[in-house]
MIZAVEX-975706 format. One record per residue: y, x, z of N, C-alpha, C in turn. Coordinates in steps of 0.2 Angstrom, whole numbers, plus 5000, padded with zeros to 4 digits. Example, Ala and Ser with C-alpha at 12.3 -4.5 7.8 and 13.67 -1.06 7.14 Angstrom:
BEGIN
497250665039497850625039498450665039/498950645035499550685036500050645039/
REM end
This chain:
BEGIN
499551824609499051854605498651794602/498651804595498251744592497551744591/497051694592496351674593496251734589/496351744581496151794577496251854580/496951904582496951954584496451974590/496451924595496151924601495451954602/495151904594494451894591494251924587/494551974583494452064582494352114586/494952104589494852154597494352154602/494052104602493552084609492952094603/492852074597492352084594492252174592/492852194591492652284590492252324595/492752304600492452324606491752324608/491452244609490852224611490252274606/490652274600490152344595490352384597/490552424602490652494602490952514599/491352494594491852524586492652544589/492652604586493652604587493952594581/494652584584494952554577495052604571/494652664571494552714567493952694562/493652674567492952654562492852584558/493052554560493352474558493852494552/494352514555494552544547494352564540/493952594543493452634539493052614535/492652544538492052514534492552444532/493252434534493352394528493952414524/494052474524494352534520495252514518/495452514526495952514527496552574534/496852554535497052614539497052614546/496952644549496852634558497452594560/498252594557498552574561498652504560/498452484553498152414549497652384554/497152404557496852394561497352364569/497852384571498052374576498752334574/499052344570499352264568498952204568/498252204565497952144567497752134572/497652184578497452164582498152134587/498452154586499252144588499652094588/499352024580499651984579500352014577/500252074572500952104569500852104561/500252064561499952094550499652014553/499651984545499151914542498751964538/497951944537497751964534497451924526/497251934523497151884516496351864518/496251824515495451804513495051854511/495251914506494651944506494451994514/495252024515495352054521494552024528/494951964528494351894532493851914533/493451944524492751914521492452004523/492952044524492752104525492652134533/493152104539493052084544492652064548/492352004545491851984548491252014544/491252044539490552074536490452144543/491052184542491052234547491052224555/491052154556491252154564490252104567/490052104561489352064560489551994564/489851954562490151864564490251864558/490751774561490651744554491651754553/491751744545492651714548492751654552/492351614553492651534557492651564563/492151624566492151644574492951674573/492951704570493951744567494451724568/494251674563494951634565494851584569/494251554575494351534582494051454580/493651444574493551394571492551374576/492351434579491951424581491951464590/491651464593491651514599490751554598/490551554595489851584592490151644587/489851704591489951754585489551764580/489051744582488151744578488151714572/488051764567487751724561487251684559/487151644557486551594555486151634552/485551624554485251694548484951654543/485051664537484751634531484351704526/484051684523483751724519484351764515/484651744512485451764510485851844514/485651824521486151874523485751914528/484851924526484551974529484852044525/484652114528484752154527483952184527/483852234523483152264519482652264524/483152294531482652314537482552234538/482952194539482552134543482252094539/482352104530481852074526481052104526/480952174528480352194529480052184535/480352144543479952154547479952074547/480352034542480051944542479351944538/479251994532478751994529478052034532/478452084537477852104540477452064546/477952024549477551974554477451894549/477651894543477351824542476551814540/476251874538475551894539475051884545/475351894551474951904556474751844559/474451844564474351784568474951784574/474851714576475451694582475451724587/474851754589474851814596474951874593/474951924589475251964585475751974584/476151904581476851894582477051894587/476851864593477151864599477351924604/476751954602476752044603477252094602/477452084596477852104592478552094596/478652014596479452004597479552034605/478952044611479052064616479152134617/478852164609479052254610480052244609/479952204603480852224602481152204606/481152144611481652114615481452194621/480952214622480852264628481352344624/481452354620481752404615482552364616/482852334615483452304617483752234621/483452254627483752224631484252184631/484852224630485352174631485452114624/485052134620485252074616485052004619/484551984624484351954623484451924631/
REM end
């Protein structure tokens, strides 16, 4: 199995996705899904670009160019909800923010 197929599969998983769903959100076919995971299908660049948007990595985690799943967070690649709770703690004071990060790390544990 190659770093890419391995690093789809262990990555669907860890989201609780099946190859149904992954399919789905990058609008291909469950069994397309399992040739990639299977090292049976290359996939293209845009294939990549949709993978790792659906899988939340980057494609260098993909294709084994990094061991970090995690995206760098840039202003660029927040999404609406995480634009409104940057703009709603950059008001506050530092022990209000501090408050804050301790409700949501206690609301999702295992992220952290």
């Amino acid at each position: 199995m190659s770093p890419q197929s391995n690093r789809i599969r262990l990555r669907r998983i860890q989201l609780g996705m099946s190859q149904e769903e992954l399919a789905f959100k990058i609008g291909t076919s469950q069994k397309q899904i399992s040739r990639y995971e299977r090292n049976e299908s290359d996939f293209t660049g845009r294939v990549l670009s949709k993978l790792a948007d659906a899988l939340n990595t980057t494609a260098d985690y993909l294709l084994g160019h990094t061991d970090s799943p995690d995206r760098e967070v840039t202003e660029d690649n927040l999404d609406p909800i995480e634009i409104e709770l940057v703009t709603l703690l950059r008001g506050q004071s530092d022990e209000t923010r501090q408050r804050a990060l301790n409700v949501i790390k206690a609301m999702i544990p295992e992220a952290f």
